[in-house]
Backbone as JSON Lines, residues from 0, in Angstrom:
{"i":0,"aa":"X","n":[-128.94,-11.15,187.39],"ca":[-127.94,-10.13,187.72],"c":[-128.11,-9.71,189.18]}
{"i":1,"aa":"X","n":[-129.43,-9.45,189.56],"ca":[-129.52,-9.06,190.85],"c":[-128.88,-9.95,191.93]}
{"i":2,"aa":"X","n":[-129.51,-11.25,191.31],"ca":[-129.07,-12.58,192.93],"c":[-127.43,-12.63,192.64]}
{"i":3,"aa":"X","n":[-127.14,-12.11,191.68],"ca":[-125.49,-12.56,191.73],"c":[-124.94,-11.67,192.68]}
{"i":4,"aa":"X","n":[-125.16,-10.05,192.25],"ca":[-125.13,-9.07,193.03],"c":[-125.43,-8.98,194.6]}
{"i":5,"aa":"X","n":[-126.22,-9.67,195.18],"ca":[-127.07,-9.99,196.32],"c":[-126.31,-10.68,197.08]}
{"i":6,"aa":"X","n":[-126.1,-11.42,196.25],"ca":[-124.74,-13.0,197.21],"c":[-123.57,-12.77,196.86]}
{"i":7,"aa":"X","n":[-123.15,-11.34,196.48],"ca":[-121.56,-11.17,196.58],"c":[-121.63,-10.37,197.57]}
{"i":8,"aa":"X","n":[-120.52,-10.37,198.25],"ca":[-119.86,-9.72,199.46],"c":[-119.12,-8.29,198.89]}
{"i":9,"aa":"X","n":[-119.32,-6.95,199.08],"ca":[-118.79,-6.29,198.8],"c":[-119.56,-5.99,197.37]}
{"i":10,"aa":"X","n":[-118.37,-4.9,196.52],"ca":[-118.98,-4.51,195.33],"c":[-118.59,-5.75,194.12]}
{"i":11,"aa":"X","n":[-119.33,-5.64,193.33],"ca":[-118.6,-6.18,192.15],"c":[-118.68,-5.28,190.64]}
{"i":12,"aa":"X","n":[-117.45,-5.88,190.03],"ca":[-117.4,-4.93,189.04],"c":[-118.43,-5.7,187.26]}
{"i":13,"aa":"X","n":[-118.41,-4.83,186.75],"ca":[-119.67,-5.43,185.46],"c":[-118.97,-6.45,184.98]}
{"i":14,"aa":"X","n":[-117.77,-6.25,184.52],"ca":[-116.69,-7.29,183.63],"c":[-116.78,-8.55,184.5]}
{"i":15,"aa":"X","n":[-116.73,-8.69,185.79],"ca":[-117.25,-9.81,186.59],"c":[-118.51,-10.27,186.55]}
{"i":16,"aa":"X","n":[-119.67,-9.66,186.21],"ca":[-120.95,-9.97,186.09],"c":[-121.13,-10.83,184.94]}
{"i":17,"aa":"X","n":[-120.08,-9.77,183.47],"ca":[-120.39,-10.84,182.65],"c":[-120.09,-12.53,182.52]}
{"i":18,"aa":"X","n":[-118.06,-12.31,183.44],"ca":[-117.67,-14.0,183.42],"c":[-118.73,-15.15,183.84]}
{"i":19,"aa":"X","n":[-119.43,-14.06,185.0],"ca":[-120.7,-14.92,185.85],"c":[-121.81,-15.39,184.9]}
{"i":20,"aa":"X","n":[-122.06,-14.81,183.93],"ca":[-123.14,-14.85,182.99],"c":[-123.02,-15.47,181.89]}
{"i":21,"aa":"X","n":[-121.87,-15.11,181.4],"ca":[-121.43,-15.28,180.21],"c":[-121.96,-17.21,180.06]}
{"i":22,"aa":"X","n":[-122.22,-17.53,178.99],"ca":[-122.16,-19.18,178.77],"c":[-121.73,-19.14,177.22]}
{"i":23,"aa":"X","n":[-121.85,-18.38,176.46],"ca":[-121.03,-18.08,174.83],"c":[-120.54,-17.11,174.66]}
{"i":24,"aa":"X","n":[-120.13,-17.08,172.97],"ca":[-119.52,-15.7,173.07],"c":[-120.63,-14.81,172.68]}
{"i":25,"aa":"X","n":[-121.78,-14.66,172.75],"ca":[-122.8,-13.7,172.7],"c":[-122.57,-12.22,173.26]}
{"i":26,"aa":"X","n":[-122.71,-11.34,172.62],"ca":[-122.48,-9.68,173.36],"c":[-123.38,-9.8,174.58]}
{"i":27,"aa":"X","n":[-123.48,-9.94,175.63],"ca":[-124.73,-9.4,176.55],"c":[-125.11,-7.92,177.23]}
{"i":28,"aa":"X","n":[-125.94,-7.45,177.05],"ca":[-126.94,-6.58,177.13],"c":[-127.19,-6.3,179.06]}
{"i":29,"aa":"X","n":[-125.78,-6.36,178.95],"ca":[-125.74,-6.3,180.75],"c":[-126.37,-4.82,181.13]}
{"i":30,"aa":"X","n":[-125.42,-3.99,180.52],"ca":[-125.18,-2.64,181.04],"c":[-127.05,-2.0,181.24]}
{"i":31,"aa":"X","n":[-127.87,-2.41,180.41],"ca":[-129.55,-1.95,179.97],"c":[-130.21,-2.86,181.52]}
{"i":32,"aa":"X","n":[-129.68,-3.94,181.89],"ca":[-130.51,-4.39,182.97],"c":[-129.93,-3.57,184.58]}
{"i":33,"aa":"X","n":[-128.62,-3.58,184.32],"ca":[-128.05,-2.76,185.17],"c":[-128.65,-1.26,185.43]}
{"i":34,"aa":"X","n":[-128.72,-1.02,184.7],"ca":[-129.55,0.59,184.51],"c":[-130.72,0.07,185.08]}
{"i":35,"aa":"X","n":[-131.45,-0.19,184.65],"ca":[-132.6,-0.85,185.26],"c":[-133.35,-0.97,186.79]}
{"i":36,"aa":"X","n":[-131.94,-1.99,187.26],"ca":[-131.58,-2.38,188.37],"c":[-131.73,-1.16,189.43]}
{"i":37,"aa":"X","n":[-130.73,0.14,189.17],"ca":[-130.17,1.02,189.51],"c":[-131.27,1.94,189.18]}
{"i":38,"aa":"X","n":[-132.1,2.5,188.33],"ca":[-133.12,2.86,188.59],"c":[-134.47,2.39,189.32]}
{"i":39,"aa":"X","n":[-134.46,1.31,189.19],"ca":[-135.55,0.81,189.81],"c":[-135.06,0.63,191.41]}
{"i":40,"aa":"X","n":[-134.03,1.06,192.19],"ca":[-133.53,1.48,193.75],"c":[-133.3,-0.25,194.14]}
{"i":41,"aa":"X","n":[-133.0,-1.14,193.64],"ca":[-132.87,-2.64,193.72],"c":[-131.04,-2.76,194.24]}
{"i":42,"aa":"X","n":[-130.17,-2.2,193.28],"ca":[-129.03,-2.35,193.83],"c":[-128.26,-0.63,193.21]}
{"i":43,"aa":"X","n":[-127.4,-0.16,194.12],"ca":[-126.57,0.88,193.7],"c":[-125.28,0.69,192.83]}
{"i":44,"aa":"X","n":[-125.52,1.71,192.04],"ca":[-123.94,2.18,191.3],"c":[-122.96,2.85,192.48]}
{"i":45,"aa":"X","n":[-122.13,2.36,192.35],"ca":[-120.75,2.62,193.15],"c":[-119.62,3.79,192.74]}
{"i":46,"aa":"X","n":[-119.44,3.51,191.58],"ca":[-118.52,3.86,190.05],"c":[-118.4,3.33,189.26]}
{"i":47,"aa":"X","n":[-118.08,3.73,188.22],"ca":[-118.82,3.53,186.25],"c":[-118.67,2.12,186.23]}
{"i":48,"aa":"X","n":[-119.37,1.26,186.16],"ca":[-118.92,-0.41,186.12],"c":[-118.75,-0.95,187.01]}
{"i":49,"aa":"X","n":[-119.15,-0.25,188.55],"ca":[-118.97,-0.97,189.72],"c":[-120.68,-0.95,190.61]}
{"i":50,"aa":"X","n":[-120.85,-2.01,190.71],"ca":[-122.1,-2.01,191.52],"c":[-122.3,-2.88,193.01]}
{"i":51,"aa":"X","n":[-122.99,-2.2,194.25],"ca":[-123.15,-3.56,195.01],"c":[-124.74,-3.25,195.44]}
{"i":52,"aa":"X","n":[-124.95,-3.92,196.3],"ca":[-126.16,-4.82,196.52],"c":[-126.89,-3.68,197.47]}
{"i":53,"aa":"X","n":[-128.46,-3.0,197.45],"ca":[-128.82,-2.41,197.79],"c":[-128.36,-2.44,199.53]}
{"i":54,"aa":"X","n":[-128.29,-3.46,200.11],"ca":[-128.27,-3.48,201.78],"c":[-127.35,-2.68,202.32]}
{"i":55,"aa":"X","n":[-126.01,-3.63,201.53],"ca":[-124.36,-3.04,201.73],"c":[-124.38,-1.65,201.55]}
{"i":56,"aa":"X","n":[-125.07,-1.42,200.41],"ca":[-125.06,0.32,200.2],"c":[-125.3,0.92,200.99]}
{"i":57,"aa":"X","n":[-126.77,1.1,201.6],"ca":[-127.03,1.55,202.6],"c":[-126.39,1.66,203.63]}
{"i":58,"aa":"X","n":[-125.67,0.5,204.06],"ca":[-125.18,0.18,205.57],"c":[-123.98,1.27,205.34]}
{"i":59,"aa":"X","n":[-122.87,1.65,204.41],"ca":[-121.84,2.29,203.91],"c":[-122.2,3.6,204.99]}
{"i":60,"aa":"X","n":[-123.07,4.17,205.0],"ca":[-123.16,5.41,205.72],"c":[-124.56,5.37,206.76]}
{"i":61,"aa":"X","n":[-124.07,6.5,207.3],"ca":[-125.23,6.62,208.72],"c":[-126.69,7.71,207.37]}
{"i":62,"aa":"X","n":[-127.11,6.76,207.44],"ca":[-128.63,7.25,206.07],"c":[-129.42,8.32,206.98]}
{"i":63,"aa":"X","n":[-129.6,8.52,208.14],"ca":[-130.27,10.02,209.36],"c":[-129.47,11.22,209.1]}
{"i":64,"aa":"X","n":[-127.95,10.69,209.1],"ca":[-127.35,12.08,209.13],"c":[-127.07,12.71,207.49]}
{"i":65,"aa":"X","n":[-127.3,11.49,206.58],"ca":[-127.43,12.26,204.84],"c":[-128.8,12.78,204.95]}
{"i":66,"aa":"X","n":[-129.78,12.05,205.84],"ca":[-131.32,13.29,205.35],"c":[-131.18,14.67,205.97]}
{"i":67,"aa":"X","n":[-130.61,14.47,207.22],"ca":[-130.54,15.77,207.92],"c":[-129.4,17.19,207.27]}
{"i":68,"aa":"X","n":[-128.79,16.42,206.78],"ca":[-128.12,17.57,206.27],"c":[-128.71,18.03,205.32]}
{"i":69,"aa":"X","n":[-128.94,16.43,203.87],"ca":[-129.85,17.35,202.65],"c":[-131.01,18.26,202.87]}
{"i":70,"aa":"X","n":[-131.33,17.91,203.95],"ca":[-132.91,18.81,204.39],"c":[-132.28,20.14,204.62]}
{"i":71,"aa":"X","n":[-131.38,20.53,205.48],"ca":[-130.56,21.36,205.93],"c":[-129.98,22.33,204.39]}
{"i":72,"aa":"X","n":[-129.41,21.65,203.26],"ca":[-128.65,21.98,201.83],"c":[-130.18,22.72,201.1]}
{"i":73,"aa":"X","n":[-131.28,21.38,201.31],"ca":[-132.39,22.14,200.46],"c":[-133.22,23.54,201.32]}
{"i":74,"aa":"X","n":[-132.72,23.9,202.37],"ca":[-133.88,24.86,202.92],"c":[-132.93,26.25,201.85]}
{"i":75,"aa":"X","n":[-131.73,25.92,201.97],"ca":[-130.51,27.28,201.31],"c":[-130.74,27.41,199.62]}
{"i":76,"aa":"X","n":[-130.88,26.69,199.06],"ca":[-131.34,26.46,197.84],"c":[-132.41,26.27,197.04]}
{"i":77,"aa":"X","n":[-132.62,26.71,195.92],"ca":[-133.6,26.06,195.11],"c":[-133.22,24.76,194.68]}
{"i":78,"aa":"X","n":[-132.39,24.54,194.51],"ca":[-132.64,22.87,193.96],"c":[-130.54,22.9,194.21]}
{"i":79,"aa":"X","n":[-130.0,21.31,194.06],"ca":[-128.85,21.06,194.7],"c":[-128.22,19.82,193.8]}
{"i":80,"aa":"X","n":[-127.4,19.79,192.99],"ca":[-126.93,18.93,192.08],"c":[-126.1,18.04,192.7]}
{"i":81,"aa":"X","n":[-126.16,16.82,192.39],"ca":[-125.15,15.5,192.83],"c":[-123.94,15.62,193.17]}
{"i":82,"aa":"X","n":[-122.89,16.67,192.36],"ca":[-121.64,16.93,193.02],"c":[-121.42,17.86,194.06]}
{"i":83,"aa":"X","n":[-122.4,18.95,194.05],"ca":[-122.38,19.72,195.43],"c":[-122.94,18.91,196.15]}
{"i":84,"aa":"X","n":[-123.9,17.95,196.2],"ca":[-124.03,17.37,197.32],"c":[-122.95,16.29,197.7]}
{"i":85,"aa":"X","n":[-122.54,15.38,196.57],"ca":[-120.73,14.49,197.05],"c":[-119.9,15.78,197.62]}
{"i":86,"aa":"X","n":[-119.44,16.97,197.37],"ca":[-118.75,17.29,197.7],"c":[-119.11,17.88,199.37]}
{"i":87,"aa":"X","n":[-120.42,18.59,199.44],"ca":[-120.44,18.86,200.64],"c":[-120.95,17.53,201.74]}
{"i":88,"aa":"X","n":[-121.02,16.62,201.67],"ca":[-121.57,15.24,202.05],"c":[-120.51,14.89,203.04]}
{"i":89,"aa":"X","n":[-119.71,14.72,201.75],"ca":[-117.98,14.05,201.98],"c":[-117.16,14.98,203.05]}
{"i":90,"aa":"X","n":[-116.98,15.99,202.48],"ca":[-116.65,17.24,203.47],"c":[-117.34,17.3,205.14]}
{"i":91,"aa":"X","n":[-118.42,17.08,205.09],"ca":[-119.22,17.69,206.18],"c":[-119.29,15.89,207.57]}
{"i":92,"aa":"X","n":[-119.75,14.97,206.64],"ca":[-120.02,13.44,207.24],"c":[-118.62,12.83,207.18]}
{"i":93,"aa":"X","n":[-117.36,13.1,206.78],"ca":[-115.96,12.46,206.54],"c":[-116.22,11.26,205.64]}
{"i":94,"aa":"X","n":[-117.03,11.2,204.53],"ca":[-117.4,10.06,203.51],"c":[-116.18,10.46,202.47]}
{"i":95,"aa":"X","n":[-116.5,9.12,201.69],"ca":[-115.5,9.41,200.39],"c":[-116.15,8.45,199.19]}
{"i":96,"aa":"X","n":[-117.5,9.03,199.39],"ca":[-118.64,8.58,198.04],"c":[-118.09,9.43,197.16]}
{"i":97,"aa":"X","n":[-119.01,8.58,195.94],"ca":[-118.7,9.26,194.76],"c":[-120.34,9.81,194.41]}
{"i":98,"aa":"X","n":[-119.75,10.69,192.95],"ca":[-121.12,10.84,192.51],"c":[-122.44,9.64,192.54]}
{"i":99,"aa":"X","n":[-121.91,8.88,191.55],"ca":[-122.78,7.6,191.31],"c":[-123.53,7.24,192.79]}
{"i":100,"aa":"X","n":[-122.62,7.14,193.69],"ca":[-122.93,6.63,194.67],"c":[-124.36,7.35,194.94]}
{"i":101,"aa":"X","n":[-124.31,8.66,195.56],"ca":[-124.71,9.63,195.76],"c":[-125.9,9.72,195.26]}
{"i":102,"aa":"X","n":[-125.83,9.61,193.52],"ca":[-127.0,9.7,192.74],"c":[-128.28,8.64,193.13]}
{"i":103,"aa":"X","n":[-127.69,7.12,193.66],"ca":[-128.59,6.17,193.6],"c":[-129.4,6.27,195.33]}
{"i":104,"aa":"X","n":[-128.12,6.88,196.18],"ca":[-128.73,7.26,197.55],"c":[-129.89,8.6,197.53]}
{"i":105,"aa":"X","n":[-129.74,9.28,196.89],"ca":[-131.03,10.34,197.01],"c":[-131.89,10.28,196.06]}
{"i":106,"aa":"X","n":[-132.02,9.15,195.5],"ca":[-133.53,8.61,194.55],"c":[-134.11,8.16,196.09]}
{"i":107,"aa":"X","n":[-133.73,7.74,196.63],"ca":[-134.41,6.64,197.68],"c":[-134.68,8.4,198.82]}
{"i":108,"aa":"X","n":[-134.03,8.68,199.05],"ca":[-134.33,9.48,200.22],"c":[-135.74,10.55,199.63]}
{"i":109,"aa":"X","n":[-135.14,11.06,198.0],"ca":[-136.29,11.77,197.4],"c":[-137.29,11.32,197.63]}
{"i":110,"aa":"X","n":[-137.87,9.89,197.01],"ca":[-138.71,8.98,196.9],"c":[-139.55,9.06,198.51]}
{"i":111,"aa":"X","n":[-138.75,8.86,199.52],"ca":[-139.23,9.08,200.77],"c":[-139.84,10.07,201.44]}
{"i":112,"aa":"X","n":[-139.21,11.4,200.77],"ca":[-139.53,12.93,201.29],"c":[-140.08,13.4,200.78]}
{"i":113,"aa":"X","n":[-141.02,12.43,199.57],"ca":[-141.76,13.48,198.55],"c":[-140.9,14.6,197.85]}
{"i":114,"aa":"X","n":[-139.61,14.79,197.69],"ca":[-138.87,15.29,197.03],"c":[-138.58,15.63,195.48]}
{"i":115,"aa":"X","n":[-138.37,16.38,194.73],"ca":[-138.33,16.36,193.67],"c":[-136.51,15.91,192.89]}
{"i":116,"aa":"X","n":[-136.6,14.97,191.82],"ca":[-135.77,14.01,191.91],"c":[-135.54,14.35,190.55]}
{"i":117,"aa":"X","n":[-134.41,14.44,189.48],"ca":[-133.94,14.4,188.81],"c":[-132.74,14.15,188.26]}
{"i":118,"aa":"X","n":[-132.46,13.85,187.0],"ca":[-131.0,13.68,186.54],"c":[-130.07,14.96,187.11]}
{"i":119,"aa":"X","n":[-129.15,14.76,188.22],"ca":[-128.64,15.61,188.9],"c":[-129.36,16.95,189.17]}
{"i":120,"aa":"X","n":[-129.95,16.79,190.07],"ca":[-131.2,17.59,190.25],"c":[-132.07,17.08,191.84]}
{"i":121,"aa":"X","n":[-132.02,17.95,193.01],"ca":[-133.32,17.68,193.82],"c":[-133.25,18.62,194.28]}
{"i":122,"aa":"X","n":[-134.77,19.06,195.04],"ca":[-135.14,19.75,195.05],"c":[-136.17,19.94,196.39]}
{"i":123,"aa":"X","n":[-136.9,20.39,197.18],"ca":[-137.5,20.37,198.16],"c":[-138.76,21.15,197.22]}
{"i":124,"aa":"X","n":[-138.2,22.12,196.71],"ca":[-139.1,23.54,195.88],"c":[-140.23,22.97,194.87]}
{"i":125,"aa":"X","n":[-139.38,22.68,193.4],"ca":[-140.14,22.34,192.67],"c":[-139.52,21.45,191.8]}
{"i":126,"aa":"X","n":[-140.31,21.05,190.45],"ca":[-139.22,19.75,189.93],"c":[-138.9,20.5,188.88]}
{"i":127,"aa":"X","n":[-137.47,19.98,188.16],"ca":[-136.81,20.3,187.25],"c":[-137.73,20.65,186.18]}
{"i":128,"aa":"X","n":[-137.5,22.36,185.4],"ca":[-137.79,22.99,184.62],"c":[-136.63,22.53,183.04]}
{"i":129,"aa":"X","n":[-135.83,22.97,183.69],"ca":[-134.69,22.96,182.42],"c":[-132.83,22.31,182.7]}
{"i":130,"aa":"X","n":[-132.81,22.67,181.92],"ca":[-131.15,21.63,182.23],"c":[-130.12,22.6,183.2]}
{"i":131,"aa":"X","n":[-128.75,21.92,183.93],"ca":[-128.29,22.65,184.46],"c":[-127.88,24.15,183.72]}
{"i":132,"aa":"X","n":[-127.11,23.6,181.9],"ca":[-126.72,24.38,181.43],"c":[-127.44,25.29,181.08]}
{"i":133,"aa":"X","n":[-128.81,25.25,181.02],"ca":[-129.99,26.35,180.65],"c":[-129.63,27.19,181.96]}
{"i":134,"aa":"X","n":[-129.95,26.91,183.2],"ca":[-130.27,27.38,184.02],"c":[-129.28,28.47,184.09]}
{"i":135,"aa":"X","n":[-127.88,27.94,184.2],"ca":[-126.7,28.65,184.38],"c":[-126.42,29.41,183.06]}
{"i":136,"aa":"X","n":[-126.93,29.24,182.59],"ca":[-126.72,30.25,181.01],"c":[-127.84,31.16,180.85]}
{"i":137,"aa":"X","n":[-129.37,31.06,181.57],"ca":[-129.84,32.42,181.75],"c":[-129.62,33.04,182.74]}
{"i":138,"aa":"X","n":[-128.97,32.28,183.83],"ca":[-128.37,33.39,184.78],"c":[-127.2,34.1,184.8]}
{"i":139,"aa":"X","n":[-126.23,33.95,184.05],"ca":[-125.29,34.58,183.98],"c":[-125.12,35.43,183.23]}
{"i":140,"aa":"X","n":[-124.46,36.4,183.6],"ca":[-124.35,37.84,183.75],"c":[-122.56,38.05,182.53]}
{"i":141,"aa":"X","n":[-122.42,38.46,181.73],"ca":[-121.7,38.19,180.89],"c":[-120.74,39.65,180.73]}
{"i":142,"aa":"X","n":[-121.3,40.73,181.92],"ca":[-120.57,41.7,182.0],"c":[-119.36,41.63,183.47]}
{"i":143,"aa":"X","n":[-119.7,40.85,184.27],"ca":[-118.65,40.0,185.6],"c":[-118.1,39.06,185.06]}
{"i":144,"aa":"X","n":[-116.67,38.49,185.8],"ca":[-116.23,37.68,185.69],"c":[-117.0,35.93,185.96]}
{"i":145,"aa":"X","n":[-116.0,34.64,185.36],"ca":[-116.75,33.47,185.81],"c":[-116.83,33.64,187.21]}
{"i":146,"aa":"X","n":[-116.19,33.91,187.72],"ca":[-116.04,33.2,189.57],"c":[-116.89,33.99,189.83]}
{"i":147,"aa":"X","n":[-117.21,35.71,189.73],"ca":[-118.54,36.38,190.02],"c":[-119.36,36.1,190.1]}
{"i":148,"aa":"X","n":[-119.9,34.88,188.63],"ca":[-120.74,35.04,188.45],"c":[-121.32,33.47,188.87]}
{"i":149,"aa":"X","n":[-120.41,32.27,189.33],"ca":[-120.17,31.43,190.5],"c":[-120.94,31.76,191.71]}
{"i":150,"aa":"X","n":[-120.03,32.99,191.86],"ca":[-120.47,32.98,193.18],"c":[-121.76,33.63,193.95]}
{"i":151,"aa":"X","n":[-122.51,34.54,192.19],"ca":[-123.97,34.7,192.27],"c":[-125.12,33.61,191.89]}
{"i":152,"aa":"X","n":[-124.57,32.78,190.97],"ca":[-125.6,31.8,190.68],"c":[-125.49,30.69,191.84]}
{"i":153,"aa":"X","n":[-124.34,30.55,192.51],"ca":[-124.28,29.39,193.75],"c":[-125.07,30.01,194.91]}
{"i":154,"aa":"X","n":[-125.3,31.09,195.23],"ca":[-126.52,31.3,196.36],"c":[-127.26,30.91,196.26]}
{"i":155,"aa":"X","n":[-128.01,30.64,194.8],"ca":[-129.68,30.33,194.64],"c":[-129.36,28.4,194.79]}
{"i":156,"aa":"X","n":[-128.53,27.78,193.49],"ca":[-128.94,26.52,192.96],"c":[-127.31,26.42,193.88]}
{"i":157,"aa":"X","n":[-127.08,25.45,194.63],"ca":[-126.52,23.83,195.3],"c":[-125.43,22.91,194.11]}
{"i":158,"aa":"X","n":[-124.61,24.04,193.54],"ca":[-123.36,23.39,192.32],"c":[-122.17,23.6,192.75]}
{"i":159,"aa":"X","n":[-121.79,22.92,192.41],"ca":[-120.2,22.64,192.55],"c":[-119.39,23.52,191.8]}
{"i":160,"aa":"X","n":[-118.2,24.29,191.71],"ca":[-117.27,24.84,191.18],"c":[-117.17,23.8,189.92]}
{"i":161,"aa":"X","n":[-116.71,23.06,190.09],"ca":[-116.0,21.82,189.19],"c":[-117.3,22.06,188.04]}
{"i":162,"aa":"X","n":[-118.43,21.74,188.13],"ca":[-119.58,21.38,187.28],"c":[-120.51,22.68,186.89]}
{"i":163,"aa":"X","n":[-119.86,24.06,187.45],"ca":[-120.66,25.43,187.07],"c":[-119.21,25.2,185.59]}
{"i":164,"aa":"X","n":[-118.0,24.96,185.93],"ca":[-116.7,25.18,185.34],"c":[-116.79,24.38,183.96]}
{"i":165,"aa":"X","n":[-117.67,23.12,184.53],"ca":[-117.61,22.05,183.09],"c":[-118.87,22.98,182.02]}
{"i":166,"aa":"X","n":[-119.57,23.06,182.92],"ca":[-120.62,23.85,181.51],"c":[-120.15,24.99,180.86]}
{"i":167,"aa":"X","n":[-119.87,25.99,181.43],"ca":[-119.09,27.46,181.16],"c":[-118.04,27.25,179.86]}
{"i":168,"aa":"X","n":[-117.63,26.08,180.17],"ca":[-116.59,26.32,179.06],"c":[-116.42,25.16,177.96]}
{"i":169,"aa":"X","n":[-117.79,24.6,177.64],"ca":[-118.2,23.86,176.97],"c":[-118.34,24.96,175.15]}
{"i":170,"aa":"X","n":[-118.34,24.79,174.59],"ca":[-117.96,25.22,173.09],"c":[-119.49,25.72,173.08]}
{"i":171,"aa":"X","n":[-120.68,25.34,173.3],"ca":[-122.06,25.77,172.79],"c":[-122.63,26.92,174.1]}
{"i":172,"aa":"X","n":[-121.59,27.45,175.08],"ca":[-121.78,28.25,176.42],"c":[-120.82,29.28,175.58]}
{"i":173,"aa":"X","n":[-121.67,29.76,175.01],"ca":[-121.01,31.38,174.13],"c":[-121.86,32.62,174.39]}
{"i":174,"aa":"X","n":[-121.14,33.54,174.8],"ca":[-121.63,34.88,174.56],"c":[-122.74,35.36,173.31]}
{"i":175,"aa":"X","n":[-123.94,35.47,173.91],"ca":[-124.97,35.57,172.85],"c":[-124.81,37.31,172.12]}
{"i":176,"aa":"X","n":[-123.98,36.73,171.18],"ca":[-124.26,38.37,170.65],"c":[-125.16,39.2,169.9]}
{"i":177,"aa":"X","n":[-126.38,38.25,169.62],"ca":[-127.64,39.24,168.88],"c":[-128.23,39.89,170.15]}
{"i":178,"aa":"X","n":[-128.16,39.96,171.32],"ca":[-128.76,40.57,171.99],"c":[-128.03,41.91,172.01]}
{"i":179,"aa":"X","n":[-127.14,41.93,171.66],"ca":[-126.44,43.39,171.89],"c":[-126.53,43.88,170.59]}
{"i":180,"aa":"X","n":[-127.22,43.46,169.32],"ca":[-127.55,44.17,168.06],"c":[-129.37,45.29,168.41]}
């Protein structure tokens, strides 16, 4: 999977990996080496089913001016999630990465800075305690509004509107009412 990846030009997508692979009609077990791949910092995820070759990735952006800023994101924060960083990245460098992208570029920079690295999660401070939705669900304040309370939990933790918005209004992000018994 890798050398195929390696000697293609540009990205390629998985459904192409398999024609490349494929020799029967056997299910293959692409997606588990891919992961793999992509964890082990060998080649990047692009978007969901799209991957290219660690070099190309890199070359995609100026890699000095993503440390300098994340260094810059982590001094303001305790820790800084994958879409606030695509979004302020993109915004700030004129990129038009995606998450994925994003995610597989700051394993490598973490990895470098002694950084603390997690499933949407880094950190300069310390390493991941608990999940985003923990975090944002003991901090919030249930007598202010959402955007209030946005715009108190976004001083400390590095989140995106979009992804404070996806947890908040997830069915198990309920108003705890034995505390008020």
């Amino acid at each position: 999977i890798k050398v195929i990846i390696d000697n293609t030009h540009g990205e390629i997508n998985r459904n192409d990996l398999i024609k490349k692979l494929q020799k029967t009609d056997e299910d293959l077990p692409i997606d588990i080496h891919l992961n793999d791949l992509v964890d082990e910092m060998k080649i990047f995820r692009i978007n969901p089913g799209t991957y290219l070759n660690f070099d190309e990735a890199i070359k995609k952006c100026n890699l000095e001016d993503i440390k300098i800023f994340l260094d810059e994101l982590l001094d303001k924060y305790e820790f800084i999630t994958v879409g606030f960083i695509r979004e302020k990245s993109n915004e700030r460098l004129i990129y038009e990465f995606s998450n994925y992208y994003y995610d597989s570029l700051i394993r490598i920079i973490a990895k470098e800075k002694s950084w603390f690295y997690s499933r949407n999660y880094l950190s300069k401070r310390s390493k991941k305690k608990e999940s985003l939705g923990t975090y944002i669900k003991r901090n919030y304040n249930w007598s202010i509004t959402s955007k209030e309370n946005y715009e108190k939990i976004s001083k400390k933790a590095g989140i995106s509107f979009a992804g404070f918005s996806i947890i908040i209004y997830k069915p198990e992000f309920k108003f705890n009412t034995e505390s008020l018994e």
